[in-house]
N, CA, C and O atoms as a CHARMM CRD file, in Angstrom:
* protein
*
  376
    1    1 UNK  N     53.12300  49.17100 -21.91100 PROA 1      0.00000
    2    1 UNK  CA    53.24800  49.59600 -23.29200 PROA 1      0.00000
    3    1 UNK  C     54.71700  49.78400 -23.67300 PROA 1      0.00000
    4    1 UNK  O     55.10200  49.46700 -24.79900 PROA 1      0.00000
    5    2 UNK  N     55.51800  50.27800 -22.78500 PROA 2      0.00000
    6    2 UNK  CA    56.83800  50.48300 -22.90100 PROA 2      0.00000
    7    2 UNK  C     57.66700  49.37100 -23.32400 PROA 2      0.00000
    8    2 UNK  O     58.54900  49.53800 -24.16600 PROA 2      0.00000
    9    3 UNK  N     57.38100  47.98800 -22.66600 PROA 3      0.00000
   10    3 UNK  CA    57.93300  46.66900 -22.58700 PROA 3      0.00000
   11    3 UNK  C     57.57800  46.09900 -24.30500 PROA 3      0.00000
   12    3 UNK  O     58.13700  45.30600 -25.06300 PROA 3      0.00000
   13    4 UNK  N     56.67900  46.74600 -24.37600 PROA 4      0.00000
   14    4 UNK  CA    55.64500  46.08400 -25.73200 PROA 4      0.00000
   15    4 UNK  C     56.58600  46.77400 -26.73100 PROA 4      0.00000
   16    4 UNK  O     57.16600  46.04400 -27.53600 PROA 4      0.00000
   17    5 UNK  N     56.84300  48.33800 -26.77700 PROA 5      0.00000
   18    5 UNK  CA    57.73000  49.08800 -27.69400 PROA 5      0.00000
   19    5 UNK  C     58.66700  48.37500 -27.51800 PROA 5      0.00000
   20    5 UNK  O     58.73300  47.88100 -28.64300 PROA 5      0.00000
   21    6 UNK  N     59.80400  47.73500 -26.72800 PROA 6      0.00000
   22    6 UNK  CA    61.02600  47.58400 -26.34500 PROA 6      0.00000
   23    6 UNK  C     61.13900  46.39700 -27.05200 PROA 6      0.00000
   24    6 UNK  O     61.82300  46.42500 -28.07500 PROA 6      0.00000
   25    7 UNK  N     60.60700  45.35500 -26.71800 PROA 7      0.00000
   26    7 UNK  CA    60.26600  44.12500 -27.50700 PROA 7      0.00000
   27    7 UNK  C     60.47200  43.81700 -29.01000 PROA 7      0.00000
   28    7 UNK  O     61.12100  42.97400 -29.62900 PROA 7      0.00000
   29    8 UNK  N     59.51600  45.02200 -29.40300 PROA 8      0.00000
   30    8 UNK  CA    59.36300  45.04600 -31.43300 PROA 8      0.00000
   31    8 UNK  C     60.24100  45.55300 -31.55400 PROA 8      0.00000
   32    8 UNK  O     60.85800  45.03400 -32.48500 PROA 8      0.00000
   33    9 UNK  N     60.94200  46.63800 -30.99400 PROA 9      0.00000
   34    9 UNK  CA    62.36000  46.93000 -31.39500 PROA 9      0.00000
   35    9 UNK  C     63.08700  46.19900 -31.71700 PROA 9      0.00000
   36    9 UNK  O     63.83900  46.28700 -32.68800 PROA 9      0.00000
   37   10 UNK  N     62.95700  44.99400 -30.65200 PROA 10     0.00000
   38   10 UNK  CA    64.86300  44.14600 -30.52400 PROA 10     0.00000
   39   10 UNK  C     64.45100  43.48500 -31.97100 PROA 10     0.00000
   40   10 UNK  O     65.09900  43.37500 -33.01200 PROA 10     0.00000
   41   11 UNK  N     63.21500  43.11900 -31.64800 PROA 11     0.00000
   42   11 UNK  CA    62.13900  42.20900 -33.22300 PROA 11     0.00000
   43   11 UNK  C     62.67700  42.14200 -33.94300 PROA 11     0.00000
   44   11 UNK  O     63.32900  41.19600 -34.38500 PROA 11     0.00000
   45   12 UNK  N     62.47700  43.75600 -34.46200 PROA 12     0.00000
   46   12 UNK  CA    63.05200  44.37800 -36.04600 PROA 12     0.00000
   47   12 UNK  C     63.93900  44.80300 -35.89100 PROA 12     0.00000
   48   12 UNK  O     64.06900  45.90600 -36.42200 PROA 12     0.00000
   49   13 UNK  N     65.01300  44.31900 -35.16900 PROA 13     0.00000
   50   13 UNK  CA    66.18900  44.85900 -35.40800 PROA 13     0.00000
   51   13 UNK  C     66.84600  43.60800 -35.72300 PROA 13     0.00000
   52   13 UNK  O     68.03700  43.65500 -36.03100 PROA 13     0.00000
   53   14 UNK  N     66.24200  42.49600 -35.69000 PROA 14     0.00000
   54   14 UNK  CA    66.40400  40.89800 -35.92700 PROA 14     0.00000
   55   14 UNK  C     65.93200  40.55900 -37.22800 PROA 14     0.00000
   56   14 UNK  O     66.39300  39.55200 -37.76400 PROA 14     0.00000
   57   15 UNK  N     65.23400  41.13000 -37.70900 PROA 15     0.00000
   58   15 UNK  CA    64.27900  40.86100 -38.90200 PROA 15     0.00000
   59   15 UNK  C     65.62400  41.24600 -40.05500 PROA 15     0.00000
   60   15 UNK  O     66.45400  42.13600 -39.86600 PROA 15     0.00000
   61   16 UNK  N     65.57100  40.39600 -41.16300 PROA 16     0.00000
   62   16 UNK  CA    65.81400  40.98100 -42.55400 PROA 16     0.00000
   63   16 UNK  C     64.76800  41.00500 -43.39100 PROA 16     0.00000
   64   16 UNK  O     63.67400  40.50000 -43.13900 PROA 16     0.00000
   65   17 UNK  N     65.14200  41.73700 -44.67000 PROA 17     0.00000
   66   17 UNK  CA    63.97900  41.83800 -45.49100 PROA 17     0.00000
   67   17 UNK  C     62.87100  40.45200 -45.90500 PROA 17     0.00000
   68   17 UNK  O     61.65600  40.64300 -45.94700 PROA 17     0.00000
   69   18 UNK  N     63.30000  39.48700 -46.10800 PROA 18     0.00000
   70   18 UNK  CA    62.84800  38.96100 -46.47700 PROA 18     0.00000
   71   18 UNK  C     61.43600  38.21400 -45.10800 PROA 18     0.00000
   72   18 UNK  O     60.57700  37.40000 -45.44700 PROA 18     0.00000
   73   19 UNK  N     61.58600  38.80400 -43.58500 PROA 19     0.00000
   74   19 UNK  CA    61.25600  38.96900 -42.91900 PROA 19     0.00000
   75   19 UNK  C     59.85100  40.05400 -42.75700 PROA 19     0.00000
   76   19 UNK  O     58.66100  39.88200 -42.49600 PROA 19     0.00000
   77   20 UNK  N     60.59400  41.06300 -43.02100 PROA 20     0.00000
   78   20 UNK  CA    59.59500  41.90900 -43.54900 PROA 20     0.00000
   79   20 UNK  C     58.48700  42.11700 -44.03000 PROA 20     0.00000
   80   20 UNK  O     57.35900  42.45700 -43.67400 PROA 20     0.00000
   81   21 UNK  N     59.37900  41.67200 -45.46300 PROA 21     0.00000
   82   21 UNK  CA    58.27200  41.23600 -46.45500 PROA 21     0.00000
   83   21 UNK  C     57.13200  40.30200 -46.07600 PROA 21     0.00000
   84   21 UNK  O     55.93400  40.55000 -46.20500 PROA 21     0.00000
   85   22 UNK  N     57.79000  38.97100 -45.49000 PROA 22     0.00000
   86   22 UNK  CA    56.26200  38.33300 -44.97300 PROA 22     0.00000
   87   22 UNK  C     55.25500  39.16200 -44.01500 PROA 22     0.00000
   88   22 UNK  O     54.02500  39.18500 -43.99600 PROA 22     0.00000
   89   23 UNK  N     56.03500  39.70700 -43.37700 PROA 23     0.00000
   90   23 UNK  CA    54.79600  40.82600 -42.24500 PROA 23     0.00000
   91   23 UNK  C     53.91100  41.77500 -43.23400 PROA 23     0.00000
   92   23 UNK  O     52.75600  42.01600 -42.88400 PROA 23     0.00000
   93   24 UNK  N     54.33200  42.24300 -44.27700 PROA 24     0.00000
   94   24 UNK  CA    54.14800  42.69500 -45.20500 PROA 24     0.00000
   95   24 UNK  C     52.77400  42.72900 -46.15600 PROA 24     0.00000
   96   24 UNK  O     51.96500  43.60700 -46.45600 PROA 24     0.00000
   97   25 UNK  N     52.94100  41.28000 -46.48000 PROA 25     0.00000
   98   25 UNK  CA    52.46800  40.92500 -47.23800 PROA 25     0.00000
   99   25 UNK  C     51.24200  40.09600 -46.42900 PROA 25     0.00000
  100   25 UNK  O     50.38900  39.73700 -47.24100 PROA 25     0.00000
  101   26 UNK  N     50.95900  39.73800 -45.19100 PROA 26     0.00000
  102   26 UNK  CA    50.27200  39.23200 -44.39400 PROA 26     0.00000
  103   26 UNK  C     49.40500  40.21800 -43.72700 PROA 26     0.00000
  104   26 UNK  O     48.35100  39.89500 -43.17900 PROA 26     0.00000
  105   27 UNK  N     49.99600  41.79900 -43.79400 PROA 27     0.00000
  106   27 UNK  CA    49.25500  42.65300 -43.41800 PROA 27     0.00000
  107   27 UNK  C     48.12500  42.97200 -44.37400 PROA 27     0.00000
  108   27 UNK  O     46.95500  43.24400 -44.10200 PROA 27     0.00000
  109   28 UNK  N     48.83500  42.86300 -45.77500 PROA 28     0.00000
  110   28 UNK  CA    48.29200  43.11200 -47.10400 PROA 28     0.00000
  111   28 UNK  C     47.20700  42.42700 -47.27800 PROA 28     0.00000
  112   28 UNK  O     46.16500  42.94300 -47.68300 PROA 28     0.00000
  113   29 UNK  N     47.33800  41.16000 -46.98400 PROA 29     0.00000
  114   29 UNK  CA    45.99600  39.97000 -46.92300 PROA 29     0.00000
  115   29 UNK  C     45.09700  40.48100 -46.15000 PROA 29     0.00000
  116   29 UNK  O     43.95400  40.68000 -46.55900 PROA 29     0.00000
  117   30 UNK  N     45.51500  40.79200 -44.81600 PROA 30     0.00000
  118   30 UNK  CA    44.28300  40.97000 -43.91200 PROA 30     0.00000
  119   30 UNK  C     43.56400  42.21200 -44.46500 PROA 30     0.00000
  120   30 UNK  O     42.44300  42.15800 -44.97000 PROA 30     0.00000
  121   31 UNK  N     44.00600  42.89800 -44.38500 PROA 31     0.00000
  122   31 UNK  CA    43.68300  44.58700 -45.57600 PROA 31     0.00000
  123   31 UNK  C     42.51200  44.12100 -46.76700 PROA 31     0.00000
  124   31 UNK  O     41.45800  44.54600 -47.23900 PROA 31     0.00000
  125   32 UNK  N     43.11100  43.37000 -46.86100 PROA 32     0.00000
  126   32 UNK  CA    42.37400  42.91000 -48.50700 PROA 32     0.00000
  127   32 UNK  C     40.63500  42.27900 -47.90100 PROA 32     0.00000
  128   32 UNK  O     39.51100  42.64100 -48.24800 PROA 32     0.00000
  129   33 UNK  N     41.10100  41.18100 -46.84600 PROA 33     0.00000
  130   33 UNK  CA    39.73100  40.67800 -46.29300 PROA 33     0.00000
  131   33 UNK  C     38.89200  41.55500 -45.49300 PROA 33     0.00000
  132   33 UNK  O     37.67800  41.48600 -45.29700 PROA 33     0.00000
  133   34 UNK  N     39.79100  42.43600 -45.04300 PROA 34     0.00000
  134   34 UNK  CA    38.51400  43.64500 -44.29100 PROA 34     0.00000
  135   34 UNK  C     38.15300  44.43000 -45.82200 PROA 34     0.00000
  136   34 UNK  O     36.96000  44.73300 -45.82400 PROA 34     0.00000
  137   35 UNK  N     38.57100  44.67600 -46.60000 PROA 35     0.00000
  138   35 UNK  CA    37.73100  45.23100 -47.42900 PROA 35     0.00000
  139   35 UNK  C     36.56700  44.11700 -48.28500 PROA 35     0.00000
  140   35 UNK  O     35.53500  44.38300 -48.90300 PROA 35     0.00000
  141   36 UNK  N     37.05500  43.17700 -48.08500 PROA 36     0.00000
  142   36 UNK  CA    36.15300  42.01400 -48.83700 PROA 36     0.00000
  143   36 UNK  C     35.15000  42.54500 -47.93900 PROA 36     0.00000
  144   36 UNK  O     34.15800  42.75400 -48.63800 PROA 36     0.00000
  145   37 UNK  N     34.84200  42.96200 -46.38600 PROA 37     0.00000
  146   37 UNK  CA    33.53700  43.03000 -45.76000 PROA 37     0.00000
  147   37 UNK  C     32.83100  44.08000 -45.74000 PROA 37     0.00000
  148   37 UNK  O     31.82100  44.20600 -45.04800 PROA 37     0.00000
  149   38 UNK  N     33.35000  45.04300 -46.59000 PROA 38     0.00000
  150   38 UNK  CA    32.83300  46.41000 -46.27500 PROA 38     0.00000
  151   38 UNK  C     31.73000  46.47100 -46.99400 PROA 38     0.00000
  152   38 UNK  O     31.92900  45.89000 -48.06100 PROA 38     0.00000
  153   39 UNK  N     30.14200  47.10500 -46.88600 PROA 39     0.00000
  154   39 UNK  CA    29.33000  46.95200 -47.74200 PROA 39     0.00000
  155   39 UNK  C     29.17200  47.98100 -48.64900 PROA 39     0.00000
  156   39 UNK  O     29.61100  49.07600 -48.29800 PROA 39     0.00000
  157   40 UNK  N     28.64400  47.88700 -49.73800 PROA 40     0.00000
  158   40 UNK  CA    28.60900  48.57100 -51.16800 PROA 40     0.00000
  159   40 UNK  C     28.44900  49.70500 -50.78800 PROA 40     0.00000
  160   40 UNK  O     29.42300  50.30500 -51.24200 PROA 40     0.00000
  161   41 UNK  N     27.65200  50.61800 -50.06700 PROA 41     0.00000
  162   41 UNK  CA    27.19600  51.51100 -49.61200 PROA 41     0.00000
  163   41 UNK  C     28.27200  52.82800 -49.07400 PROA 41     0.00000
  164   41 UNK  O     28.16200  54.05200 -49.14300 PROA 41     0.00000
  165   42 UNK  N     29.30800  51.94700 -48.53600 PROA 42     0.00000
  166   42 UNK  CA    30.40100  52.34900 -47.45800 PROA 42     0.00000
  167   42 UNK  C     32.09700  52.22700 -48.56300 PROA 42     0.00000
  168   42 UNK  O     33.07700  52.91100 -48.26600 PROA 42     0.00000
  169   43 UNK  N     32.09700  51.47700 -49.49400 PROA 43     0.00000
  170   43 UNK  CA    32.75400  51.00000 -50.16700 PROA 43     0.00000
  171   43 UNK  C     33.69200  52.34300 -50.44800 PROA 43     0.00000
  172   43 UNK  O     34.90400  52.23000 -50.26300 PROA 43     0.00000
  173   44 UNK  N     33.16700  53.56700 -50.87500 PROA 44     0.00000
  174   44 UNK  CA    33.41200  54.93900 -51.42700 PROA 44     0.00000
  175   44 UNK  C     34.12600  55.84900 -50.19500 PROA 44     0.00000
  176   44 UNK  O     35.20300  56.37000 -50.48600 PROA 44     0.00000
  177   45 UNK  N     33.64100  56.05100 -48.96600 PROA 45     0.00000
  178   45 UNK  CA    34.53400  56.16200 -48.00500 PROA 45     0.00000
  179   45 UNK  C     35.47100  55.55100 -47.44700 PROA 45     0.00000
  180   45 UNK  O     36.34500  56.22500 -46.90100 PROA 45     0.00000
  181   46 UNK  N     35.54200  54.22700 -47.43200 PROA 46     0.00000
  182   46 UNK  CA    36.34600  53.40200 -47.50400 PROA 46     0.00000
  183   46 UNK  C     37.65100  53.44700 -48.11100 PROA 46     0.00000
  184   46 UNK  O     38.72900  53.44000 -47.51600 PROA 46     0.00000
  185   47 UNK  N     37.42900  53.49800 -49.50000 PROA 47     0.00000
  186   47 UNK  CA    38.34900  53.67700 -50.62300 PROA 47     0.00000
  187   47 UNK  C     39.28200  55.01100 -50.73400 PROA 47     0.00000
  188   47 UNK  O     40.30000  55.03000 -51.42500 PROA 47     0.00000
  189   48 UNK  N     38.78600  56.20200 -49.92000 PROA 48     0.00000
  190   48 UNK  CA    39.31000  57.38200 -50.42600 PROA 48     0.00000
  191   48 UNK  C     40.21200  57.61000 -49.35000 PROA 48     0.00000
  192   48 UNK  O     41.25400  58.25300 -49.47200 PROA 48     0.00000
  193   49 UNK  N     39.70500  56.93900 -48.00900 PROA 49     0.00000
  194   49 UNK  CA    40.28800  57.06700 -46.81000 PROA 49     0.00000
  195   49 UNK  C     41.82400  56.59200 -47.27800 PROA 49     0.00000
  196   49 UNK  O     42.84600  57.24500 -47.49200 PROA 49     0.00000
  197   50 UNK  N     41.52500  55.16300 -47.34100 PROA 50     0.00000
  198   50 UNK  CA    42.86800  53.89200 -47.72700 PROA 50     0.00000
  199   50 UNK  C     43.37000  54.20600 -48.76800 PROA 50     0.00000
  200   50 UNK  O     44.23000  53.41700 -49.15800 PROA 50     0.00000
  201   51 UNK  N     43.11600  55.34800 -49.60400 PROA 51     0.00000
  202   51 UNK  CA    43.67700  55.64400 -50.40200 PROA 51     0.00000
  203   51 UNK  C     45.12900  56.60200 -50.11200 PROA 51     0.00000
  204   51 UNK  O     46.31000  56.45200 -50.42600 PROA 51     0.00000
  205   52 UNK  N     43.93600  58.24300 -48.91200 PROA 52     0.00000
  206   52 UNK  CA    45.51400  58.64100 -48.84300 PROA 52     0.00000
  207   52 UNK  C     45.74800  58.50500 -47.55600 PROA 52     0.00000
  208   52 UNK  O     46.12600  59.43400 -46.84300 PROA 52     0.00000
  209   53 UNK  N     45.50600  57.13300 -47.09500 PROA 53     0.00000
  210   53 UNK  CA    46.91300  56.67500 -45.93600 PROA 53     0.00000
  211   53 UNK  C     47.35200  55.66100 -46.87400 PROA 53     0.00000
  212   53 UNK  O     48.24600  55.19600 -46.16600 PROA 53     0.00000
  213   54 UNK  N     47.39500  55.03400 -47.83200 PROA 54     0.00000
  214   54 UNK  CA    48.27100  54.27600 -48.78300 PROA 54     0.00000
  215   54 UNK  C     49.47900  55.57300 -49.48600 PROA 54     0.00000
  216   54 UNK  O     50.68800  55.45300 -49.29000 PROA 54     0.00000
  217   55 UNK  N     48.90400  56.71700 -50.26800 PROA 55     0.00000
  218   55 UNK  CA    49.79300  58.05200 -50.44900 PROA 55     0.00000
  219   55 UNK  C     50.17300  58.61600 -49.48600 PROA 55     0.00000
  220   55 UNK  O     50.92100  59.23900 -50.24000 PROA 55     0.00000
  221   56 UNK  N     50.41400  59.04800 -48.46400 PROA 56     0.00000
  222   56 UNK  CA    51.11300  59.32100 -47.30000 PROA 56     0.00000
  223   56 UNK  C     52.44900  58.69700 -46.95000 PROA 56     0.00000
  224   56 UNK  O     53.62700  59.05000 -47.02100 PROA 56     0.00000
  225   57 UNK  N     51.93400  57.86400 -46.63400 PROA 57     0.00000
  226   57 UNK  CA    52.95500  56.62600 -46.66900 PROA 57     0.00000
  227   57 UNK  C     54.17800  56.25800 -47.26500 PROA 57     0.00000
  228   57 UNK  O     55.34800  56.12500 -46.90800 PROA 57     0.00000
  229   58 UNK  N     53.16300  56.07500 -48.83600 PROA 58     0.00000
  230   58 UNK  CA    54.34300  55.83600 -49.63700 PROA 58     0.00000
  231   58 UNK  C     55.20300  56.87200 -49.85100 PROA 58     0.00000
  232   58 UNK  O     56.41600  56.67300 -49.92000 PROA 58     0.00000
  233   59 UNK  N     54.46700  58.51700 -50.02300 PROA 59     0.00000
  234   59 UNK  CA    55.28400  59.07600 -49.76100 PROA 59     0.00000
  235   59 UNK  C     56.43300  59.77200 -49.28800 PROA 59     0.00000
  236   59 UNK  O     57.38600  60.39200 -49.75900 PROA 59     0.00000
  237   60 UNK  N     55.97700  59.43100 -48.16300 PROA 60     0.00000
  238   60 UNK  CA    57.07800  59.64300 -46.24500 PROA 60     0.00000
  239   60 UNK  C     58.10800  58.31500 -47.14800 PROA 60     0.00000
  240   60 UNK  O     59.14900  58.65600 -47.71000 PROA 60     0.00000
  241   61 UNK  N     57.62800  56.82000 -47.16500 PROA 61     0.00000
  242   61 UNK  CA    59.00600  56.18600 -47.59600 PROA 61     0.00000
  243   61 UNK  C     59.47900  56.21600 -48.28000 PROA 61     0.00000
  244   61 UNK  O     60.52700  55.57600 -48.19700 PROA 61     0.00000
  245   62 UNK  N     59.21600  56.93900 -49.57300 PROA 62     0.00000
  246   62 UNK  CA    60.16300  57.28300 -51.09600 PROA 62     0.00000
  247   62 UNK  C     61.20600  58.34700 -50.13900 PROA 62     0.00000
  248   62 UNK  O     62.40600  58.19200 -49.91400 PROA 62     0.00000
  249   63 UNK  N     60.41000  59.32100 -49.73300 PROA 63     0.00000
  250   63 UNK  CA    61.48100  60.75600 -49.24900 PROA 63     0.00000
  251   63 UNK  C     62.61600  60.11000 -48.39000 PROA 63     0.00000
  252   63 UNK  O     63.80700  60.41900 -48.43800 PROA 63     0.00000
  253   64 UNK  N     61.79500  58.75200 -47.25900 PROA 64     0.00000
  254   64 UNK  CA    63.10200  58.94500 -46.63000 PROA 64     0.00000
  255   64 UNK  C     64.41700  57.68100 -47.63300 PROA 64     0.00000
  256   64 UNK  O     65.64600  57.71700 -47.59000 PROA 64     0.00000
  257   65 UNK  N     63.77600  56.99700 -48.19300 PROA 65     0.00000
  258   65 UNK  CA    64.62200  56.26200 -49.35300 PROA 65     0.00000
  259   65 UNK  C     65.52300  57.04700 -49.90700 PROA 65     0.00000
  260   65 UNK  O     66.74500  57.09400 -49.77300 PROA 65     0.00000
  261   66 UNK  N     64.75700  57.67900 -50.56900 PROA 66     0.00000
  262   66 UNK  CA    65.70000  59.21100 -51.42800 PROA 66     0.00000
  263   66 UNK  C     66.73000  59.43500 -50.66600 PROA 66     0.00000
  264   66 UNK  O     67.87700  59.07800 -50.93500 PROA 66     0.00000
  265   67 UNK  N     66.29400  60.19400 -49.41400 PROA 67     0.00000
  266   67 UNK  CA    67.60100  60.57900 -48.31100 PROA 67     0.00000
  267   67 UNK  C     68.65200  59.76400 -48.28700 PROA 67     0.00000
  268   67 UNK  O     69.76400  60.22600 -48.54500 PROA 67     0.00000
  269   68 UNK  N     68.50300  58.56300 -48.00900 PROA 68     0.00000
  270   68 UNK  CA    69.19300  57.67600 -47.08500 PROA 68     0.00000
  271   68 UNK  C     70.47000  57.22700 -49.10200 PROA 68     0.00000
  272   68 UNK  O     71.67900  56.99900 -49.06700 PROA 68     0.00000
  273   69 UNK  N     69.81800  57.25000 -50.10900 PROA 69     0.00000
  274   69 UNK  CA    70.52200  57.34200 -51.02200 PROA 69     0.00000
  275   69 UNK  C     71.14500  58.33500 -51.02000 PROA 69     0.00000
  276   69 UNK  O     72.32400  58.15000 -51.32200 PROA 69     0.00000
  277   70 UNK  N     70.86000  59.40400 -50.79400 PROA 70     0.00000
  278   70 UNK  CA    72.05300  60.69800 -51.58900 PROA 70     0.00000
  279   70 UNK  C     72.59100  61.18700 -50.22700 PROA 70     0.00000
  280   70 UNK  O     72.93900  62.36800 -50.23700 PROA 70     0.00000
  281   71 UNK  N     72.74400  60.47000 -48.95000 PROA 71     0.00000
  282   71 UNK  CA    74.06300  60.64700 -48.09700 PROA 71     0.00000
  283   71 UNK  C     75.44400  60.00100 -48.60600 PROA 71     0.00000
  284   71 UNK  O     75.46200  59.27100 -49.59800 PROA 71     0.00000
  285   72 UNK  N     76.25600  60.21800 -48.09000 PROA 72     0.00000
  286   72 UNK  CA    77.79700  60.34600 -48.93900 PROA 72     0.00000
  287   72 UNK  C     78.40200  59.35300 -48.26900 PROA 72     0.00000
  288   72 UNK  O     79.59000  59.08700 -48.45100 PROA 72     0.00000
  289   73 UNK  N     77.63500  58.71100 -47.43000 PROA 73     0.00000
  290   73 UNK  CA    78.34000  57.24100 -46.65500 PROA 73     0.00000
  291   73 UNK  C     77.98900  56.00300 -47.39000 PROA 73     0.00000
  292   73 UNK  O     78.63400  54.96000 -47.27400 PROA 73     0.00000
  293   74 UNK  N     76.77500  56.17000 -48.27600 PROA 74     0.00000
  294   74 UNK  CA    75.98500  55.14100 -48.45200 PROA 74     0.00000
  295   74 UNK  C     76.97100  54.18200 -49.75000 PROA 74     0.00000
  296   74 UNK  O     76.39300  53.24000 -50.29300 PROA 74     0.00000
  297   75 UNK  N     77.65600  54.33600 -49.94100 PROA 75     0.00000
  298   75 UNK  CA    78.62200  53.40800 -50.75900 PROA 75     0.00000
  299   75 UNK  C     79.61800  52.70000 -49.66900 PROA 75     0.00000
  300   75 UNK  O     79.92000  51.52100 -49.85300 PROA 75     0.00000
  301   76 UNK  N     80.15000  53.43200 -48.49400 PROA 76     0.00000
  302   76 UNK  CA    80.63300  53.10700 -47.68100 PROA 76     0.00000
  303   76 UNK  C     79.67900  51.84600 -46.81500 PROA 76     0.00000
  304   76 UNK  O     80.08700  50.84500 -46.22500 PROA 76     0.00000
  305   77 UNK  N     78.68700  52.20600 -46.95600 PROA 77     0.00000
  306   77 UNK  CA    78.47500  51.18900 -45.65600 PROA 77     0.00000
  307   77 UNK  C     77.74900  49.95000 -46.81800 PROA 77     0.00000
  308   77 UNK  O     77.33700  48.83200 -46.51100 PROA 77     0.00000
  309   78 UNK  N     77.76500  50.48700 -47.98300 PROA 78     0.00000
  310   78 UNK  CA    77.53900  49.17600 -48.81500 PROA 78     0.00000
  311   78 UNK  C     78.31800  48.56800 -48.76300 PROA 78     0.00000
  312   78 UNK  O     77.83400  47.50100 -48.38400 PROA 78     0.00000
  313   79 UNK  N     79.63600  48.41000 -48.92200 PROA 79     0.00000
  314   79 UNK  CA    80.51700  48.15600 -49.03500 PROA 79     0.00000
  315   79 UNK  C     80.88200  46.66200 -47.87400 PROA 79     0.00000
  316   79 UNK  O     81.25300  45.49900 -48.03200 PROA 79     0.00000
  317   80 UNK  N     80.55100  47.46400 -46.82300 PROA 80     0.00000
  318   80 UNK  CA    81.10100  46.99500 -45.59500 PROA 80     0.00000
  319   80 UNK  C     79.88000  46.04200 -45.07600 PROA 80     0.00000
  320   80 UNK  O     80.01400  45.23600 -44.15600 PROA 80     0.00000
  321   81 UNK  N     78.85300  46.22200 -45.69200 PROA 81     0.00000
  322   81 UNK  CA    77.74100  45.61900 -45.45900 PROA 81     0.00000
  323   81 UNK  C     77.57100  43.85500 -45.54100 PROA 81     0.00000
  324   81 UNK  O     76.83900  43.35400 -46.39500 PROA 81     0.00000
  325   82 UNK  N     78.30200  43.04900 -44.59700 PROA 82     0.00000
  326   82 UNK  CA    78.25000  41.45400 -45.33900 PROA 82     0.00000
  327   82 UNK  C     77.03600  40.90400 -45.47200 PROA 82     0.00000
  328   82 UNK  O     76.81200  39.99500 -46.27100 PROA 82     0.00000
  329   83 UNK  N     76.26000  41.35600 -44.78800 PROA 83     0.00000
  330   83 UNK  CA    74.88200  40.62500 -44.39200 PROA 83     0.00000
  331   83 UNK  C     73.69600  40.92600 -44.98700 PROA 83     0.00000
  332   83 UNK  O     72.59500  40.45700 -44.70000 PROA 83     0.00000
  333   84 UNK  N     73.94700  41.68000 -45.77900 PROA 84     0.00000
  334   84 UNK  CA    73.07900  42.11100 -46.61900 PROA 84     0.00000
  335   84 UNK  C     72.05300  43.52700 -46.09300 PROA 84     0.00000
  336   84 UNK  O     72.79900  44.23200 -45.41400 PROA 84     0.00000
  337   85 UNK  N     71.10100  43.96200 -46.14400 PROA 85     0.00000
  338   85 UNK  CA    69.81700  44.87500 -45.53000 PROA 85     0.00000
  339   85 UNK  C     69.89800  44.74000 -43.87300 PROA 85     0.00000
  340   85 UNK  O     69.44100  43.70600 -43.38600 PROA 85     0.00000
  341   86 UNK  N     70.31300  45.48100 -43.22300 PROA 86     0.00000
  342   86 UNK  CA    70.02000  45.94900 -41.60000 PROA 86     0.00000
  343   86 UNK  C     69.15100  47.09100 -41.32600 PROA 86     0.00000
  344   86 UNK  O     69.36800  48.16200 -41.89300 PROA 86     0.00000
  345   87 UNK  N     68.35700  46.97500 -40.64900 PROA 87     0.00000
  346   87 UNK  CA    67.16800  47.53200 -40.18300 PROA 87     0.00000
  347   87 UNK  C     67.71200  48.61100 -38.81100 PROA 87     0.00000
  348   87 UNK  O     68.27500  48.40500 -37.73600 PROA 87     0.00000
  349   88 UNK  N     67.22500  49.75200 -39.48900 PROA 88     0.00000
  350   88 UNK  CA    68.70100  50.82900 -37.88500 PROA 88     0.00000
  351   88 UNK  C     67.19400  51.72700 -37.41600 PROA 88     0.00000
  352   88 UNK  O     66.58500  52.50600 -38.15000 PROA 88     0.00000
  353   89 UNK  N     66.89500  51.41800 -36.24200 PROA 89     0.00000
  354   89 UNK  CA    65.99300  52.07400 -35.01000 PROA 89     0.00000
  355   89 UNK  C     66.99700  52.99900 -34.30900 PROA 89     0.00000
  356   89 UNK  O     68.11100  52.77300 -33.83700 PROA 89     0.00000
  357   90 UNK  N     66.28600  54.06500 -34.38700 PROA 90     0.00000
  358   90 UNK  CA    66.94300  55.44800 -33.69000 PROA 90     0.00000
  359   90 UNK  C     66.03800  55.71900 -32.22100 PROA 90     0.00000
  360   90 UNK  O     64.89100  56.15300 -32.11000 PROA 90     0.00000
  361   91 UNK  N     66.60400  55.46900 -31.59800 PROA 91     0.00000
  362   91 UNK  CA    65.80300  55.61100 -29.97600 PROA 91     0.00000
  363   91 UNK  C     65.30500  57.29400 -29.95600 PROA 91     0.00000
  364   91 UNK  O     66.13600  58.16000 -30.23400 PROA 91     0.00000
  365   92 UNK  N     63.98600  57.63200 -29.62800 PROA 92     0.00000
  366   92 UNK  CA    63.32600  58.50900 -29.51500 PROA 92     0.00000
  367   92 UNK  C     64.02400  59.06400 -27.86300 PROA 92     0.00000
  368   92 UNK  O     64.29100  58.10100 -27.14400 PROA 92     0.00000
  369   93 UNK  N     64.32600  60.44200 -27.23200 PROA 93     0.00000
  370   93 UNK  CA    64.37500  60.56300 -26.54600 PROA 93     0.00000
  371   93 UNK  C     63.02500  61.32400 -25.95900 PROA 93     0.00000
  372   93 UNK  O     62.34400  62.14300 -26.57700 PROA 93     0.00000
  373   94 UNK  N     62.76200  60.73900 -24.30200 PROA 94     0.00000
  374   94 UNK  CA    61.31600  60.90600 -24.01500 PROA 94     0.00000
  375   94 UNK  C     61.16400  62.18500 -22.93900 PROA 94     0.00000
  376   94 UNK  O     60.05100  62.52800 -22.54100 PROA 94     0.00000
């Protein structure tokens, strides 16, 4: 499992957005076809569940968006930025 974490790291640390976005948006599809199978019955638990892990989510990434805007570097490393969007993994210590 470790090798497996270590791996998607180097991944997305390779990935740009536009990278992303396809993982993204491919996750979004599959999402979409498991709900195409869910039956009418189930449809209502379904929906409320995916609802707030869709609000969760988005919320955790607005807050940390927000953050990462109103630090006092963030013009600085725009600046310096040639490559456009870099993806920064903070190693968990275990």
């Amino acid at each position: 499992m470790k090798k497996l974490a270590a791996f998607l790291n180097d991944y997305v640390l390779e990935c740009d957005w536009k990278d992303m976005a396809l993982i993204k948006t491919c996750v979004c599809a599959f999402g979409v076809m498991l709900g195409l199978t869910v039956k009418k019955e189930r449809k209502k638990p379904v929906m409320i569940l995916s609802s707030l892990i869709f609000l969760v989510t988005a919320c955790l990434t607005a807050v940390r968006f927000v953050l990462e805007l109103s630090e006092d570097d963030f013009e600085e490393d725009h600046e310096d930025d040639e490559e456009g969007f870099v993806m920064r993994i903070v190693a968990e210590d275990e």
